[in-house]
Every structure is written in structure tokens, then in C-alpha cells.
N, C-alpha and C positions, 0 to 999 in steps of 0.2 A: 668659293668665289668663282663666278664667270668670267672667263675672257673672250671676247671676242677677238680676231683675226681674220687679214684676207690671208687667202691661201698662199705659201710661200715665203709670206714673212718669216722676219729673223726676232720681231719684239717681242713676240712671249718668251723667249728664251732667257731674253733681257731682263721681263718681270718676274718669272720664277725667279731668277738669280736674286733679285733685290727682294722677293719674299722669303727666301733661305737666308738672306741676310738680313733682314729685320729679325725673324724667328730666332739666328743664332745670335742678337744682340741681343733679345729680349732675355734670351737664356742666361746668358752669362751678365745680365745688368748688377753692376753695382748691390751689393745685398744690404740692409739696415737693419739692425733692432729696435721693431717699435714695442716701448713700454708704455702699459696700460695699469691704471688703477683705481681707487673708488675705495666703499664703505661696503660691507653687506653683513650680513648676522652677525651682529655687534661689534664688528672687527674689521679688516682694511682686505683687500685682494690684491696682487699684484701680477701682472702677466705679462711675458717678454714672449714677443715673436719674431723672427730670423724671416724676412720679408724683402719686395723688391720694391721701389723707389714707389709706385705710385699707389697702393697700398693703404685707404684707408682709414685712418685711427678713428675718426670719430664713428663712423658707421659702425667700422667693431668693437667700438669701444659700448654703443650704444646696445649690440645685440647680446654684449654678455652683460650687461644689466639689467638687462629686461628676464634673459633666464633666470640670474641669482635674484630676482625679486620674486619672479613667481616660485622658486626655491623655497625661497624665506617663507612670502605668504603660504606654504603646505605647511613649513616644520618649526614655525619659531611660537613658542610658546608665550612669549612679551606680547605675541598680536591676537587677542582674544576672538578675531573672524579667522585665524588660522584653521588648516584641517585638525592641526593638532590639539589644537586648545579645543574644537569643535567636538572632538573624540574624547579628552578630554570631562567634557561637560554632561558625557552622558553618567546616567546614575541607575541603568537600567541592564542585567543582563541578555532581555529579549529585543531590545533594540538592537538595529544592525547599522553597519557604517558602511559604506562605498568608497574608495579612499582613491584617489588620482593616481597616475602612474609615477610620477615620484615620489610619492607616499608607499606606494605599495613596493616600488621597487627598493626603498630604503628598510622598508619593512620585513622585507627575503630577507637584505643582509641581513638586518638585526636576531631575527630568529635563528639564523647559522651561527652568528657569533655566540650568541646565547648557550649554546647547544655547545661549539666548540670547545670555549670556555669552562663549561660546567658551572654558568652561572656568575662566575668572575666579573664579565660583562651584561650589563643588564640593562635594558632600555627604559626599564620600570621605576629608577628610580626619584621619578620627580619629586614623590612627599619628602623622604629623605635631602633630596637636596634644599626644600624649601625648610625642612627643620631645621638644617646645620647653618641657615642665611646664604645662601650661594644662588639661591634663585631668587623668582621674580617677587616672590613673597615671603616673610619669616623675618624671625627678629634676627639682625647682623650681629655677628660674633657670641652667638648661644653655643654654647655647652649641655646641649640634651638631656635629660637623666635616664635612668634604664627603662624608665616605665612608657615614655615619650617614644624612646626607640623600638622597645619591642611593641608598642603599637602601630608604630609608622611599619615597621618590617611584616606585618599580618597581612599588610597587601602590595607588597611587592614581589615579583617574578615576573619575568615576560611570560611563562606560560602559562598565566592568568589571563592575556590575552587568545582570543582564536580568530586565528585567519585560516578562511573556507578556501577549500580549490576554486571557488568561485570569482576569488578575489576579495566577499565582502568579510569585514572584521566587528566581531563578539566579544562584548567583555564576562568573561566566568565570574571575574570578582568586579562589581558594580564601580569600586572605591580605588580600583589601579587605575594609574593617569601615568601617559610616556610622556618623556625627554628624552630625545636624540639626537644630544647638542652634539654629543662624544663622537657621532657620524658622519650628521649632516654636513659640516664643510668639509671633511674628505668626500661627502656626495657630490657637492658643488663643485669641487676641482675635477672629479671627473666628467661632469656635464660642460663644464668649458673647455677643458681636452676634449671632448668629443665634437665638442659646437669647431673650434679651431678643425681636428679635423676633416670633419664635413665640409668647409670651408677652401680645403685643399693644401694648407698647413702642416710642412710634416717635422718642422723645429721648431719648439716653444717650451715656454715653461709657466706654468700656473701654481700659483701661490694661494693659498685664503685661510690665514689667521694660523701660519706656521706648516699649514698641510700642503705636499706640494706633488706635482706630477712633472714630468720633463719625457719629452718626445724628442726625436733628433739630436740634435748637435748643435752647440753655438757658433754665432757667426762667422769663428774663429777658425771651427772645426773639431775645435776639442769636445767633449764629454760638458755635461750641465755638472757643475758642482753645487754642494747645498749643505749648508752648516748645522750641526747640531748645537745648538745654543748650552755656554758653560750652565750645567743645573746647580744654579748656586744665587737664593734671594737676591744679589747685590750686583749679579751680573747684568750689563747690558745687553741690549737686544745683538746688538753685533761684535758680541763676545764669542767665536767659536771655539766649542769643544774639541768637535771633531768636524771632518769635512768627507763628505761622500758624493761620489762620482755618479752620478745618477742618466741612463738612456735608459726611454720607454718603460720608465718606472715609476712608483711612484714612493713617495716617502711622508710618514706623522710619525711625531714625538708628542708624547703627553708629561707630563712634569709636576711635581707637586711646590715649585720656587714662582710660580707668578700670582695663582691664588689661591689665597689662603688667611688666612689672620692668626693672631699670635694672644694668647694670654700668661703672663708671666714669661717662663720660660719655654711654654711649651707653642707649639705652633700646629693648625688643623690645616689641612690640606683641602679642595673640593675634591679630591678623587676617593670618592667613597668605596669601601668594601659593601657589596649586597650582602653578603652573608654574614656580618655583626653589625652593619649599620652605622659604621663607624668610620671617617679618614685611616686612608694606609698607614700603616705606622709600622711597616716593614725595612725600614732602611732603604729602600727604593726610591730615587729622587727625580730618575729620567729613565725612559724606554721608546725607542725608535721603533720604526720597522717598515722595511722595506718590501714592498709586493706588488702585484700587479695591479692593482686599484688603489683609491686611495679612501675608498670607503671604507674598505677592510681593514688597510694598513691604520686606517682610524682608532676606526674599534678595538683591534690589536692592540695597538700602543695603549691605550689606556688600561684592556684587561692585564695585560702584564705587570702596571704598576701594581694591579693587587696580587695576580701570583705569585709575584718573587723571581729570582732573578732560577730557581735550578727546575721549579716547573713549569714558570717561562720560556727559557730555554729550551725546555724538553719539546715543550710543546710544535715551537716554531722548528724544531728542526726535523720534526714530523711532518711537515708539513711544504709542500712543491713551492717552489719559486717564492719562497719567504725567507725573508734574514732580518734578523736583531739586534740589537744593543741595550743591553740592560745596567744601568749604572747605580749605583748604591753606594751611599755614604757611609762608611765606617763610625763609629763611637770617638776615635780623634780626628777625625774630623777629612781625611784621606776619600777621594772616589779610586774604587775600583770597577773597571770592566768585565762584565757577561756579555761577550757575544755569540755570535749563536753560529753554525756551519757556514759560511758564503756570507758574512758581514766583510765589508772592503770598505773602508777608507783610505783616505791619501795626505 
């Protein structure tokens, strides 16, 4: 800002003063929580930001829609002009694909967890989930027989897929098609942490479809707390298990208690194992994990429901700035906890 003055004057001493005190008003103004929400990959978003009075909502509310839309249209398999479906579609080994930057950056992650893993997680398994009915196509509540499955499992691995240093992506086996439902919204939650961010926001917390991130502090000053939902069919959504305290972290839970379907007495889970082709059926019914993304911590949670809870464990506690929770229902019916080094609830 320019000020003019004659020389001698006392008024600019006057306006400085009254712009240090605007500035230290502005500083210390009144703080609010705006909550923000919506629909996106099949599921609801929610986002709190720790904000000063004039702040907004609809404008950010519109710019993180617009990212989780172009989100979706890369990874949702239900939109047939997606990248995914598009890659998908192909039937050709020597065709190549060129994949967008959040395709391709979802696609790192996925080949490390793959890798991680040993397979546990696997992005490959769309035929499988459309055998079992849990996808976009397949008959609802089937019971596969062995010949159905070990055919669907002949083209399954992610590392039937090849991605070049160059960026562009190969299919080795003509007949593999990905799903990266298990990721994509821990992808989205960190592209709205990061949107918030860039924005100049450094308290928030972003939710999408149970996956969540928390930066800062609420407007309280306390710690973001985030509940682990009881794993148990008949529990409500805001039934907490457990509660963990979460700064600049991020945290998913995967669970085999929301979908699923039941015959007789037995009940199939959608958390498929890749290596029998089958729902887990390890007595694992929830697995958290807390880490520095929430892409990872995606992925994670989910391969854990099929490791088990003691080379789940093993695994994450291998592993820098990750922590777990593995919970497994007993034969009477009793949950026990696995957590892993540096799991803290409160």
C-alpha cells in the first residue's frame, strides 16, 4: 500500500497503527467450522474446516466437487467413458494406454501395495468381484463353483498389467480388467487434503465413504478424533468401537459387516482373497490403519482383512509411520484385538 504524506506529518503513524490493528484483528477473528458435503463414488463425503468468519462455503464447496468428479470420471468403473472402463475395454496385448495423472498416480500406489502385500492386495480383481455379485455386473448372491473360479483366477494379478517408465500402460494378459474401488476414495481424500491445503487451510478433516484424513487441530484445539465403527452386521453407523486421535494423519478401515449377503447360515463377504478367489473367511471382521496417506492406508486396510491378524501385524510393523488394528471374531462370538506397535486410541 502507498501513502502519501507532507513532510512532517504525524498521520501516517496514525495509519500504520490502525493497519496493525486491523491485521491483529483479522488474526485473532472469531474461528468457525465450516461443514461441507455431497455424494461422490457411490458414497457421501464429508469435510470440516476450522476457518475465519468470511470464508466461503459455497465456492469450496464447489471446487471440491469438481475435483471428486473428475476423480470418479478416471476410476469408476459404473461410467463406461471412464479411463477405467476405457482400459478396461481393451482386448489387445499390443495396444498401449496413456492414463492421466490420477490414474497413473493411483496406479504407483497400487503396484507397491501389490508388491507389499505379496499379492494379498490386488487391483486385478474386477471378474472376481463381478462373479461373487458385488459389482456392476453378475448375478446377486451366487455361489461360484470351482470351475467358474479357477477360471475367473487365470487372469487375475496386477502384474499382468505393465506400466512403462514412460508412463503409458500394457496388458500382458488381454482378459485382466482393474478395480480400484479398495483405493480410490483414500485417493480422493488426499486430493482434498491437498486441494484444502493449497488453499492455505491447515485444520481440516476430510471424510469419503469412511476414509478419512485430519490435518491440524479442531477448533477447540484438541486433536481430530475418528471412530472405528463396532464390526458387527447390526451395528449402526455411529456405533463406535474405538476412537483414535488423529493430527496429520490419515486413517481406513475395511470390514467384512456392511457388504455382504447371507445364505443359510453362512454369510460371503465382498473382501475377496486373490489367491483362492474366495471371501475371507479368516475370522477377521475389521482392520484399521493409520498412515501418512490415505491411499495407502486404503489399500492396507483392506489387504490385512485377507492376511490375518499375526502376518498383518508383522507386516505393518515393518513398516515406518504405520499402525493397525486388527479385530477378529472368535467361534463364541467375543472380538479380540491385534494391534500393531504405535496403535493409540483414547
Amino acid at each position: 500500500m502507498l501513502i502519501l504524506f507532507r513532510p512532517g506529518a504525524t498521520r501516517p503513524a496514525v495509519l500504520i497503527l490502525g493497519m496493525l490493528t486491523v491485521l491483529l484483528c483479522a488474526a485473532c477473528q472469531p474461528k468457525r467450522e465450516l461443514r461441507l458435503s455431497g455424494k461422490t463414488m457411490g458414497t457421501t463425503y464429508h469435510v470440516k474446516v476450522v476457518t475465519g468468519l468470511f470464508t466461503s462455503g459455497p465456492d469450496l464447496q464447489q471446487q471440491i466437487d469438481n475435483r471428486l468428479a473428475a476423480i470418479n470420471k478416471s476410476m469408476s468403473t459404473y461410467d463406461p467413458g471412464s479411463e477405467i472402463s476405457r482400459f478396461n475395454a481393451i482386448e489387445s496385448t499390443s495396444a498401449s494406454f496413456s492414463p492421466s495423472d490420477d490414474f497413473l498416480n493411483v496406479l504407483q500406489v497400487a503396484g507397491k501395495l501389490y508388491r507389499l502385500t505379496d499379492g494379498a492386495w490386488d487391483g486385478t480383481l474386477d471378474p472376481l468381484v463381478n462373479l461373487w455379485g458385488f459389482g456392476r455386473k453378475g448375478e446377486v448372491n451366487h455361489i461360484p463353483d470351482d470351475g467358474e473360479i479357477r477360471q475367473t483366477l487365470a487372469h487375475v494379478g496386477f502384474d499382468r498389467i505393465r506400466l512403462d517408465p514412460s508412463g503409458t500402460m500394457t496388458k500382458k494378459d488381454p482378459a485382466v480388467t482393474l478395480d480400484l474401488a479398495s483405493i480410490a476414495k483414500g485417493y480422493g481424500v488426499d486430493e482434498i487434503a491437498r486441494l484444502l491445503g493449497s488453499k492455505g487451510f491447515s485444520n481440516f478433516l476430510v471424510e469419503i465413504g469412511g476414509e478419512v484424513y485430519a490435518r491440524g487441530r479442531r477448533k477447540d484445539g484438541m486433536p481430530w478424533r475418528v471412530g472405528i465403527n463396532r464390526p458387527d452386521k447390526t451395528a449402526a453407523f455411529i456405533d463406535v468401537y474405538k476412537a483414535v486421535p488423529l493430527t496429520d494423519r490419515a486413517m481406513a478401515t475395511s470390514g467384512d459387516y456392511r457388504i455382504f449377503f447371507q445364505i443359510d447360515d453362512q454369510s460371503y463377504s465382498h473382501i475377496l482373497d486373490p489367491r483362492t478367489g474366495r471371501p475371507v473367511s479368516n475370522g477377521v471382521v475389521s482392520a484399521t490403519v493409520v498412515a501418512a496417506n490415505c491411499t495407502v492406508a486404503d489399500g492396507l486396510a483392506t489387504a490385512l482383512m485377507v492376511m490375518g491378524p499375526e502376518k498383518g501385524v508383522a507386516l505393518v510393523n515393518r513398516l515406518a509411520s504405520v499402525a493397525c488394528l486388527i479385530v477378529v471374531r472368535q467361534p463364541d462370538g467375543t472380538l479380540t484385538d491385534h494391534p500393531s506397535v504405535g496403535f493409540v486410541v483414547r
